[in-house]
C-alpha positions as CSV (number, residue, x, y, z in Angstrom):
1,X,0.0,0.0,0.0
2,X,1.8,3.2,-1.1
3,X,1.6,6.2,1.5
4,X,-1.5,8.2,-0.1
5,X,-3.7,5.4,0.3
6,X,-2.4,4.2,3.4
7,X,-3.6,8.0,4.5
8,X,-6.6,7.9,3.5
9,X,-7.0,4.6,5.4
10,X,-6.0,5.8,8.8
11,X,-7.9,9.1,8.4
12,X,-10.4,9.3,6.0
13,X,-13.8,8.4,7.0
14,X,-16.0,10.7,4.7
15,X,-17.7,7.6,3.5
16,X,-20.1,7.4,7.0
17,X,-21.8,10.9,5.6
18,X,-23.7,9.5,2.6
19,X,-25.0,6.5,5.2
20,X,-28.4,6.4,6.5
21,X,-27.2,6.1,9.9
22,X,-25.7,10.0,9.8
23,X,-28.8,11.4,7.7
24,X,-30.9,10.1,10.7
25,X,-28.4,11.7,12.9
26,X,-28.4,15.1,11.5
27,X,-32.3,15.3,11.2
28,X,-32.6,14.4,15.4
29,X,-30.0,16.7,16.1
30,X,-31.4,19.6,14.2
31,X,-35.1,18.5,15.4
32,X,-34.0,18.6,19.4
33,X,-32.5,21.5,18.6
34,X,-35.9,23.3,17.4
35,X,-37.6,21.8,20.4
36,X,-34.9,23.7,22.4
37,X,-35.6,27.1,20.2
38,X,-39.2,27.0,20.3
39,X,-39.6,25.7,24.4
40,X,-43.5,25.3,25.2
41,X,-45.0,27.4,22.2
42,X,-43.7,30.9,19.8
43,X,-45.5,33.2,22.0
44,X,-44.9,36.2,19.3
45,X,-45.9,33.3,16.2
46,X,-48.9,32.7,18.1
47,X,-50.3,36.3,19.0
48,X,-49.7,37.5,15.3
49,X,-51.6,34.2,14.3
50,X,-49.1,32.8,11.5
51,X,-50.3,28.9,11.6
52,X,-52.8,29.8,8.4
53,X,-50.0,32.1,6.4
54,X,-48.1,31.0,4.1
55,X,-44.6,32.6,3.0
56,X,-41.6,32.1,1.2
57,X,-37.9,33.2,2.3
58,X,-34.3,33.1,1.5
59,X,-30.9,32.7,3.3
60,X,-28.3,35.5,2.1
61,X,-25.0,35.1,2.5
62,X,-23.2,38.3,4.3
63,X,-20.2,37.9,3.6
64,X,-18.5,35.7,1.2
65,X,-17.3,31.7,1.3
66,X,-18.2,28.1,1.1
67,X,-21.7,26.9,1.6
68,X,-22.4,23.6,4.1
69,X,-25.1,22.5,5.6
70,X,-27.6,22.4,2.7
71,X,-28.1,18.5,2.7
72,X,-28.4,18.7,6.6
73,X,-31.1,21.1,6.7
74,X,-32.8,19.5,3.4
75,X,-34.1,16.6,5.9
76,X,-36.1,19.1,8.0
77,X,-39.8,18.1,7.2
78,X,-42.4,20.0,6.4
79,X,-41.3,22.6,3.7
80,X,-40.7,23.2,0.6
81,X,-36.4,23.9,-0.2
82,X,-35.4,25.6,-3.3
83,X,-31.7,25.6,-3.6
84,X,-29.4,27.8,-5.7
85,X,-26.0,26.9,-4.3
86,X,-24.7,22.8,-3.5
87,X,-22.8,22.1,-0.4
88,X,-19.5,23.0,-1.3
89,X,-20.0,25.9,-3.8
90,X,-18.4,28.6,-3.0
91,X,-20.6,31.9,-2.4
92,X,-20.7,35.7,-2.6
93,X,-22.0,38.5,-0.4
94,X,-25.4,39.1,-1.0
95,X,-26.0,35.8,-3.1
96,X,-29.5,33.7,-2.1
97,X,-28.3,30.2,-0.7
98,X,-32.0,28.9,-1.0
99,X,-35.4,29.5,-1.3
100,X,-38.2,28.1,1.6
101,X,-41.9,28.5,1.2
102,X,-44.4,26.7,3.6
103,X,-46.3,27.7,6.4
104,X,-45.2,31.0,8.5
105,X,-45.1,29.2,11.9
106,X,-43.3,26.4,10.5
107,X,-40.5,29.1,9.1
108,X,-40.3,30.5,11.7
109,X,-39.5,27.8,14.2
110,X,-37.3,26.5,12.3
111,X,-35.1,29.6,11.0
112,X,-32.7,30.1,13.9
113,X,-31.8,26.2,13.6
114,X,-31.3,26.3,9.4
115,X,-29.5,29.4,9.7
116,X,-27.0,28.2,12.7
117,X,-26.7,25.3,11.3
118,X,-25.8,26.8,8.1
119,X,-23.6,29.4,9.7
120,X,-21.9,27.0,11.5
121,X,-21.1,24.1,8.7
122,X,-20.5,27.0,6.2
123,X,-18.0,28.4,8.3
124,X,-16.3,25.3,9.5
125,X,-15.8,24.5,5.7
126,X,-14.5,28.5,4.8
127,X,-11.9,28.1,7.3
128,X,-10.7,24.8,6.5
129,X,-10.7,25.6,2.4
130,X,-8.5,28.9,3.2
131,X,-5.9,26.5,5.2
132,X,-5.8,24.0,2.6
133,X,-5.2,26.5,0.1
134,X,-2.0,27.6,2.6
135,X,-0.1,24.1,2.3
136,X,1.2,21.8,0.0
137,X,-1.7,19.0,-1.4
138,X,0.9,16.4,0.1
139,X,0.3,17.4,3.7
140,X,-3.7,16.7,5.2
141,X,-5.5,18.6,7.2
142,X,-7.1,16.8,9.7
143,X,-10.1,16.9,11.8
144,X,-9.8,15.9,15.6
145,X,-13.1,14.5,18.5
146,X,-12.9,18.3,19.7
147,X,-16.2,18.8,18.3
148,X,-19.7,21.0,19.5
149,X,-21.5,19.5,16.7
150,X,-20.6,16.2,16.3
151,X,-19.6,14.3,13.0
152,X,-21.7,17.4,11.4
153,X,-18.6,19.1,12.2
154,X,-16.1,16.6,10.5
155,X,-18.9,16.8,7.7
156,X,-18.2,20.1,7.2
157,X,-14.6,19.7,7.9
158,X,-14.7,17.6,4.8
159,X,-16.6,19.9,2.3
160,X,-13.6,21.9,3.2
161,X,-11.2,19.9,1.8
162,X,-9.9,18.0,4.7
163,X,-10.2,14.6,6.2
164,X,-12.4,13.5,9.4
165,X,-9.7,11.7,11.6
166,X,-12.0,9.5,13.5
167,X,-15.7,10.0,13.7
168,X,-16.0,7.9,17.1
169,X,-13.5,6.2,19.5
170,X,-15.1,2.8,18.0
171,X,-13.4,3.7,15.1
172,X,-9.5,3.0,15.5
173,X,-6.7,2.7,17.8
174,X,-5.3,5.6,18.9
175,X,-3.2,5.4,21.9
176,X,-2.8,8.9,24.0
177,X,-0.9,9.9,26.4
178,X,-3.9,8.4,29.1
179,X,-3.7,5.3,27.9
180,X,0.0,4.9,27.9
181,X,2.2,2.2,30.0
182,X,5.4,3.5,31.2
183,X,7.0,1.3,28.4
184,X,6.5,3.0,25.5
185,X,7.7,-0.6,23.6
186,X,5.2,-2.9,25.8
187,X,1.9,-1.0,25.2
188,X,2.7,-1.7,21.2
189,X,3.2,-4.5,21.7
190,X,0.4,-5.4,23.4
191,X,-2.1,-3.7,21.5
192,X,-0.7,-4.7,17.8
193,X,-2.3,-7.9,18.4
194,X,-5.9,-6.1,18.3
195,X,-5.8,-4.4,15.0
196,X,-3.9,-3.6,11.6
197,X,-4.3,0.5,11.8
198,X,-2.7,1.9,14.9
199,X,-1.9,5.5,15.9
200,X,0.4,6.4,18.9
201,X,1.1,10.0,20.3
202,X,4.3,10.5,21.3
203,X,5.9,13.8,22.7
204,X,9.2,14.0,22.7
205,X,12.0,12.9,20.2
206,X,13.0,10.0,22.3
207,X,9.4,8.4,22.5
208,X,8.7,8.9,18.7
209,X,12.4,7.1,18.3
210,X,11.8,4.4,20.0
211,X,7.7,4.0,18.6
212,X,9.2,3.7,15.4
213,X,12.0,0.8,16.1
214,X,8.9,-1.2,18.0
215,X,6.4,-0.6,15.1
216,X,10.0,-1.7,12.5
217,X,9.5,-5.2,13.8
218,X,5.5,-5.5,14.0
219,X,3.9,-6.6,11.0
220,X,1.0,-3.7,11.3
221,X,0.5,-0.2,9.7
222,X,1.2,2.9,12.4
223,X,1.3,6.3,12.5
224,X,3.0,9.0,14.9
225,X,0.8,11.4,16.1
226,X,3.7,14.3,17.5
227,X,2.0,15.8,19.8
228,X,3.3,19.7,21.0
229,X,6.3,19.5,18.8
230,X,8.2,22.7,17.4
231,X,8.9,22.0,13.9
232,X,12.5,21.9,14.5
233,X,11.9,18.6,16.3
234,X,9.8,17.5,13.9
235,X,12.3,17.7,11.0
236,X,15.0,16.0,13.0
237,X,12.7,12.8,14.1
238,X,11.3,12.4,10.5
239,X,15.0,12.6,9.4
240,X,16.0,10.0,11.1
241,X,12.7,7.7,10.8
242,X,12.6,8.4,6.9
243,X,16.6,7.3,6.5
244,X,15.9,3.7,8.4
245,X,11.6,3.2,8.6
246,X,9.0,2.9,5.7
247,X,5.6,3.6,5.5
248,X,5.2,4.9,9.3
249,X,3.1,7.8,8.5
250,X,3.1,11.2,10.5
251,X,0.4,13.4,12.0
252,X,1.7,16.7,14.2
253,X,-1.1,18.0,16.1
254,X,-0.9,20.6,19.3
255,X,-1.6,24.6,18.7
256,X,-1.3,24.5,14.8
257,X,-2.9,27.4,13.9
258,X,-3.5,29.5,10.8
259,X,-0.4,31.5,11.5
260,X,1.9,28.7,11.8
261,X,0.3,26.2,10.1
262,X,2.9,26.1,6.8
263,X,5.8,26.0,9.1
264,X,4.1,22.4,10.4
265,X,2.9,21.6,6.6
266,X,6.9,21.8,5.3
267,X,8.7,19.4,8.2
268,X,7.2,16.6,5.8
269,X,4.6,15.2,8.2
270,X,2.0,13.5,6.5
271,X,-0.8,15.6,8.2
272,X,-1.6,18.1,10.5
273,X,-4.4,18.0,12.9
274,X,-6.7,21.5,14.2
275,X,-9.4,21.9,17.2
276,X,-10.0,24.8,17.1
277,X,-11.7,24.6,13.5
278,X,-14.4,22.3,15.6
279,X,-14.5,23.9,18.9
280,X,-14.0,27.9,18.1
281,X,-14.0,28.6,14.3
282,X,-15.9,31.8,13.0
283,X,-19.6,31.5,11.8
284,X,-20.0,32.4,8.0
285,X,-22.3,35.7,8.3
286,X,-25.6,34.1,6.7
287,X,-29.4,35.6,7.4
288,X,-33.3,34.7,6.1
289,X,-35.5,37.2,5.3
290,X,-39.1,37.2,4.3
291,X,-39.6,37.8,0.3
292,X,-43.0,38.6,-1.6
């Protein structure tokens, strides 16, 4: 298995997002969340008496990026969805995302949800576009499990360009610093016995060293996850596991941000991993506003 596909293997699971299983997901999710919005009953819907209207709206985009979201709020029942832009498409101030028309009551329960949700997906996927666009197409960007949204965070991660990580601790072996023996050598060891795609993090030179002569003599594929490493490190432990190890691929992960995230991209790792494009990224500025 050459490297690119034995990437995609350990980190690539954008194949769960066209499954049932996540479209039933994302329809609950956004559904609790308008039971949340709404609480008892719209006291303003109901004193302006909008459950025998019917309307139409839009979502504009306010500022300009990529669109995500569109599928998830597609499975919302009970209107009608007109869309002029795809997930993924990238989008212009003042451009109409979509067009909804149904009842008024129904709209308007369920606009703060679309539009968060839309806000939130679209912006995910902005910020992770403009960082892929920073580095080289041989470096990933990865998502991590540091997530407010679940996997419709890593879905939107994905429109962006990058790939999920894992979607669910069911999903792969990745051995962190908590689960960690003293013996760096032992715990792989042990736990190559249990599955053919293994990840280890390791934080200092001397750990990913010694991960790498361990993981030379099991027949297994492994990946380094170099955790809160200066680049400088970085180079000199992929110099010396590239000049004696094959096929051990490299993640660096720890405070990569926008700013430094070429520096990371250029040591040669195989990816890079971000939180804070789950946990803090910017909303895209989107809004709906009645039309006719």
């Amino acid at each position: 298995m050459d490297r690119k596909d034995l990437a995609l293997k350990f980190w690539d699971r954008s194949g769960y997002f066209s499954t049932e299983e996540y479209k039933e997901y994302a329809r609950n999710f956004l559904l609790q969340k308008i039971r949340e919005d709404v609480g008892k009953k719209d006291l303003t819907a109901d004193a302006l008496n909008t459950s025998e209207k019917h309307a139409t709206a839009e979502i504009i985009a306010k500022e300009e990026g990529i669109v995500a979201g569109l599928e998830e709020i597609s499975l919302l029942p009970g209107i009608q969805m007109l869309f002029n832009k795809k997930d993924g498409d990238p989008i212009k101030k003042g451009e109409s995302i979509l067009t909804l028309k149904g009842n008024l009551r129904t709209l308007l329960s369920y606009e703060r949800t679309m539009v968060n949700c839309l806000k939130r997906m679209s912006g995910i996927a902005t910020a992770t576009q403009n960082l892929r666009n920073r580095i080289s197409k041989a470096c990933h960007v990865l998502g991590t499990r540091k997530t407010l949204w679940g996997t419709m965070d890593k879905k939107a991660m994905h429109i962006g360009g990058a790939l999920t990580h894992r979607l669910a601790l069911d999903d792969g072996i990745l051995i962190k610093e908590n689960y960690l023996e003293k013996d760096i050598k032992k715990t792989l060891e042990a736990i190559s016995k249990n599955a053919d795609f293994i990840e280890i993090e390791v934080r200092t030179k001397e750990h990913a060293l010694d991960a790498a002569e361990t993981i030379s003599k099991l027949n297994r594929n492994f990946a380094l996850l170099l955790d809160n490493l200066n680049p400088g490190i970085i180079k000199e432990i992929i110099a010396k596991i590239n000049s004696k190890y094959k096929n051990i691929l490299l993640e660096a992960s720890g405070n990569i941000t926008e700013a430094n995230i070429k520096e990371y991209a250029e040591t040669g790792v195989d990816a890079v991993s971000l939180g804070f494009l789950t946990h803090s990224v910017k909303a895209l500025n989107l809004s709906m506003r009645m039309v006719g």
